[in-house]
C-alpha atoms as one frame of an Amber mdcrd trajectory, in Angstrom:
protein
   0.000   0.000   0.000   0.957   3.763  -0.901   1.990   5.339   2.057   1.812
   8.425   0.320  -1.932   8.514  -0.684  -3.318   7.640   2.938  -4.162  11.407
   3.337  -7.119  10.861   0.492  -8.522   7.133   1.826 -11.150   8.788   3.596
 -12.397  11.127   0.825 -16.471  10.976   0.314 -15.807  11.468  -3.222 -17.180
  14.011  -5.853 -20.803  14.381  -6.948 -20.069  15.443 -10.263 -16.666  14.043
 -12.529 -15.255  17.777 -12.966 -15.185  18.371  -9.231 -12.886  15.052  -8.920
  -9.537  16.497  -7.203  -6.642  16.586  -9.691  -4.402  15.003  -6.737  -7.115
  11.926  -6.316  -7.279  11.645 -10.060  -3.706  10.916 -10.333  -3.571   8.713
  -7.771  -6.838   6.527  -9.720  -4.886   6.658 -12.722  -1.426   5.273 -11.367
  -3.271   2.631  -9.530  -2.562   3.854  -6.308  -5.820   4.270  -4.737  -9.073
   2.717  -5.084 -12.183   4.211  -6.253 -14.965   5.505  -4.123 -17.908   6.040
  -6.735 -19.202   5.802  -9.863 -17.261   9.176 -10.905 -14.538   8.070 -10.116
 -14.784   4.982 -11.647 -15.875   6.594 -15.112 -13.693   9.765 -14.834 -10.730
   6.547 -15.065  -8.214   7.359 -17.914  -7.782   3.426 -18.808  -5.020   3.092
 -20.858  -2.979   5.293 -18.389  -4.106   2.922 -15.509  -3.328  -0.272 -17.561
  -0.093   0.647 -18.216   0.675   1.036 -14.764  -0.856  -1.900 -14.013   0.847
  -3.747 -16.382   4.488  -2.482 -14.819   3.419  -3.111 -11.262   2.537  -6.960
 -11.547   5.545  -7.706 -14.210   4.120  -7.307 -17.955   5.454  -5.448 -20.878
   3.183  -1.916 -20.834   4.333  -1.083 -24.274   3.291  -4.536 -25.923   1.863
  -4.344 -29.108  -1.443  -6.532 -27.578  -2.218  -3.835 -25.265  -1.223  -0.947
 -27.945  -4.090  -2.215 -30.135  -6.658  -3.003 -27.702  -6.239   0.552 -26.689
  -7.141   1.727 -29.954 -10.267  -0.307 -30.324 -11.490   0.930 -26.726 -13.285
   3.977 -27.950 -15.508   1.441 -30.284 -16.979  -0.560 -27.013 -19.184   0.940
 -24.465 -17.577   1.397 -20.736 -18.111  -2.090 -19.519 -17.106  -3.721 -22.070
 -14.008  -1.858 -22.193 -12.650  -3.078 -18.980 -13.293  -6.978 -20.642 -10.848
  -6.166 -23.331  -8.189  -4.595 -21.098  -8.582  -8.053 -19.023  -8.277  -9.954
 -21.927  -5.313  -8.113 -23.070  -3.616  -8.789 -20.025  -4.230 -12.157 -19.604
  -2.862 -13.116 -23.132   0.555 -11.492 -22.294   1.154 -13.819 -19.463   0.728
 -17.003 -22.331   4.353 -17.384 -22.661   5.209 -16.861 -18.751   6.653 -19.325
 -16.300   5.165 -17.246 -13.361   1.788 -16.796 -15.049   0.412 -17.326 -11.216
   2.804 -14.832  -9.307   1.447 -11.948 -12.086  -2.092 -13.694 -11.225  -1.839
 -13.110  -7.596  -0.140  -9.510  -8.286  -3.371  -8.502  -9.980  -5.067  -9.933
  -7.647  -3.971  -8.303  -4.352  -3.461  -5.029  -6.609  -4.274  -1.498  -5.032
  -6.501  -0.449  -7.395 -10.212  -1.999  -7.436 -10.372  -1.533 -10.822  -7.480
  -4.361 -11.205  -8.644  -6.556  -9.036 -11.964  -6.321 -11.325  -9.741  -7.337
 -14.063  -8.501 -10.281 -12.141 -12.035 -10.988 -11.732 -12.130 -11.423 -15.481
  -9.270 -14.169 -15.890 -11.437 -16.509 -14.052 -13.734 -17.456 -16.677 -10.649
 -16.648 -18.910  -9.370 -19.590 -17.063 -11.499 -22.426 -18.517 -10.982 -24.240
 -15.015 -14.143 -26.178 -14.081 -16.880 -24.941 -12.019 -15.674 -25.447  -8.713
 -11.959 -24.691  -9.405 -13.519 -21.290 -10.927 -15.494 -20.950  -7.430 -12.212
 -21.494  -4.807 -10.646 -18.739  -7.386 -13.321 -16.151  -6.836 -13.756 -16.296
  -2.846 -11.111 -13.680  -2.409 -13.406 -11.670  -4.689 -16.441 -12.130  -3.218
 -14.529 -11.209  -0.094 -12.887  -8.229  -0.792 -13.372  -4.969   0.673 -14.466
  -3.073  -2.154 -18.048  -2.927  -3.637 -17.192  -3.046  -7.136 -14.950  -6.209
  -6.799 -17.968  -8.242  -5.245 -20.099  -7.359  -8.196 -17.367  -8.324 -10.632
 -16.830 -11.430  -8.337 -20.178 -12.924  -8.973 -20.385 -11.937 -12.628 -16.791
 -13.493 -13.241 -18.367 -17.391 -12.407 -22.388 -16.593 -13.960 -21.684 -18.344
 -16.786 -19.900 -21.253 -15.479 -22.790 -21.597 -12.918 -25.608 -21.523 -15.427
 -23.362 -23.764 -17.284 -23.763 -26.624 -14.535 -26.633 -24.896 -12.001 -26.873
 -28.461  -9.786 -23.081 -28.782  -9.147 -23.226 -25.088  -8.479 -26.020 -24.923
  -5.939 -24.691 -28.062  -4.181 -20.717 -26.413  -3.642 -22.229 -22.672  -2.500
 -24.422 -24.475  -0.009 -21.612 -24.027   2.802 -21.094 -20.477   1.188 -24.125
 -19.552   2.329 -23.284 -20.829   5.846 -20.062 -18.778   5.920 -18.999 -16.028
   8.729 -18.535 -13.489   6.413 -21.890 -11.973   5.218 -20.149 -10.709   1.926
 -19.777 -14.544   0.884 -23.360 -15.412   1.972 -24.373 -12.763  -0.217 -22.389
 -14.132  -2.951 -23.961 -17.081  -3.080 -27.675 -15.817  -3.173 -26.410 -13.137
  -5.858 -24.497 -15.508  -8.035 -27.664 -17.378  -8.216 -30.396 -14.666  -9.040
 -32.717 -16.392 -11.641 -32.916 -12.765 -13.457 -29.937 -10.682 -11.725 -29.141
  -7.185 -13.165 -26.762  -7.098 -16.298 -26.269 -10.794 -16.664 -27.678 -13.546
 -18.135 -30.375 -14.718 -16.783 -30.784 -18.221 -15.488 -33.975 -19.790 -17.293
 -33.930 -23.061 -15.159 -34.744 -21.167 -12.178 -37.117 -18.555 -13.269 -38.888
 -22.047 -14.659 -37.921 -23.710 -11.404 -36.774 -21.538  -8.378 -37.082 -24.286
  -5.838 -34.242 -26.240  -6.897 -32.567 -23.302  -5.104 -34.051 -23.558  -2.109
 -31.693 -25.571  -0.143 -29.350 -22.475  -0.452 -31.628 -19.789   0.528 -33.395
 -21.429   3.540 -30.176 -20.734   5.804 -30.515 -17.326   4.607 -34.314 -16.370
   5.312 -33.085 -14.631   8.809 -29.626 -13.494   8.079 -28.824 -10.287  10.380
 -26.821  -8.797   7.386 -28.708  -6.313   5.296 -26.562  -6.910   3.134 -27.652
 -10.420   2.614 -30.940  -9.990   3.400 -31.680  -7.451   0.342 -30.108  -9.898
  -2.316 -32.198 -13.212  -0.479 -35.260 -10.657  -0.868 -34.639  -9.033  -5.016
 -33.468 -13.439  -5.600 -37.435 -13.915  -4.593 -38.791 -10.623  -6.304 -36.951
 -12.291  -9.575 -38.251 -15.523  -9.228 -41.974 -14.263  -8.585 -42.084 -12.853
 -12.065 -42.436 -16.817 -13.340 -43.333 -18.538 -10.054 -45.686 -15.789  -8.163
 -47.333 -18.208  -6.213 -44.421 -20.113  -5.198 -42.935 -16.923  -3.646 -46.191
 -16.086  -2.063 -45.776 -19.710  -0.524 -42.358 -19.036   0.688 -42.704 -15.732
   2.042 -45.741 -16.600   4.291 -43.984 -20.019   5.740 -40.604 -18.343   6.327
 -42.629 -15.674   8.448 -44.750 -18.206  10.077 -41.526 -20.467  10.648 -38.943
 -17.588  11.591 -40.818 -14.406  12.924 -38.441 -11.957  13.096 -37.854  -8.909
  11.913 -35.033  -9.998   9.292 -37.310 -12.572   7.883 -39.903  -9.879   7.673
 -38.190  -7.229   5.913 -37.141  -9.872   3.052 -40.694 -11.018   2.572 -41.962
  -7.382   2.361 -39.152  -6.996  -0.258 -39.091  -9.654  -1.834 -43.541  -9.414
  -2.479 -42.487  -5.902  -4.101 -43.694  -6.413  -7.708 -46.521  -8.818  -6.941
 -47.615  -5.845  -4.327 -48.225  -3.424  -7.059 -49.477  -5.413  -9.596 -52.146
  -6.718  -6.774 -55.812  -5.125  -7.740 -56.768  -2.041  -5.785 -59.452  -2.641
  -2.655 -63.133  -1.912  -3.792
């Protein structure tokens, strides 16, 4: 960690991109300090940041691969751009010995936006699913907000890919100490989610989940509980009654306020699209 950037850790961060300090903008772009909001995160001058990156964990910053991937970047929207920067990094390490020491740089990096990347050589990976799952706790760990997301998004298509093995291995995830890797598991598994594919066997069939969520239907984490509760808003859009079935045993099972609020939530949509009282 940069000693020399603790002074702007505790920043609230700007409201608007042109109001972003020059200083805290410098410090973004060498990699030096995370990202505190969506400003930030979109003020990011990427190919300035990947080069750093790219010096800090051991790869050539002036390879021709990242050269033209930094051309094409204007052609891609935002998100996507951040994919190809990824994938541009994880092709240089092809030819190197120590492909997991620049793995594990990227990894632990300062900057959330590399550890995003990391995220990215996951599925890059082609491990199977539960190699692709041990590789993406530290992720679903991690301090920052942005990393979780990525975390979860990094192992959606290997989990659609083979749903049953997946719901079987997160079952102790959802058991875990940490609330941010309870909340993985429930998120990973969202039968709609929120820019992701969706997972058509359980909007068909959201109770082959349910072995996974049950542990959750209390969890003191708000955290949690909001992603247990927008899981069950998702799956009531297919399954309304199923939900409705749910929500009024958990509450009749587990009356407290935690199971509560995630029933309320999680009835949301079939609330408003109930018919007015005569």
């Amino acid at each position: 960690m940069d000693d020399s950037v603790d002074h702007l850790r505790s920043r609230k961060g700007a409201f608007r991109i042109a109001l972003i300090p020059a200083e805290v903008l410098e410090a973004l772009n060498d990699g030096k300090l995370e990202t505190v909001n969506l400003n930030e995160f979109l003020a990011l001058e990427l190919p300035r940041l990947a080069r750093k990156v790219a010096v800090h964990i051991g790869l050539d910053a002036q390879s021709e691969r990242l050269i033209d991937t930094f051309a094409m970047l204007p052609a891609f929207k935002p998100m996507q751009r951040h994919g190809h920067i990824a994938r541009a990094l994880y092709d240089l390490t092809a030819e190197l010995a120590e492909r997991d020491a620049v793995a594990h740089r990227l990894a632990t990096h300062p900057s959330d936006v590399a550890r995003c990347w990391a995220t990215h050589w996951i599925a890059m990976s082609g491990l199977p699913l539960q190699a692709q799952l041990e590789a993406a706790w530290r992720f679903a760990a991690d301090p920052h907000f942005g990393v979780r997301e990525m975390a979860w998004m990094a192992v959606r298509d290997a989990t659609i890919r083979s749903l049953d093995e997946a719901l079987r291995l997160l079952k102790p995830w959802a058991l875990d100490p940490d609330a941010n890797i309870r909340r993985f598991a429930s998120e990973l598994t969202r039968p709609r989610g929120v820019w992701c594919a969706q997972i058509e066997q359980l909007k068909a069939e959201p109770w082959r989940a349910i072995e996974l969520l049950e542990p959750l239907r209390a969890d003191p984490s708000r955290y949690v509980q909001n992603s247990v509760a927008n899981w069950l808003n998702d799956a009531s859009r297919t399954q309304p009654d199923w939900v409705e079935e749910i929500c009024a045993r958990w509450q009749r099972d587990s009356d407290l306020p935690e199971t509560r609020y995630i029933a309320r939530r999680a009835l949301r949509t079939l609330s408003r699209q109930a018919p007015a009282p005569v």
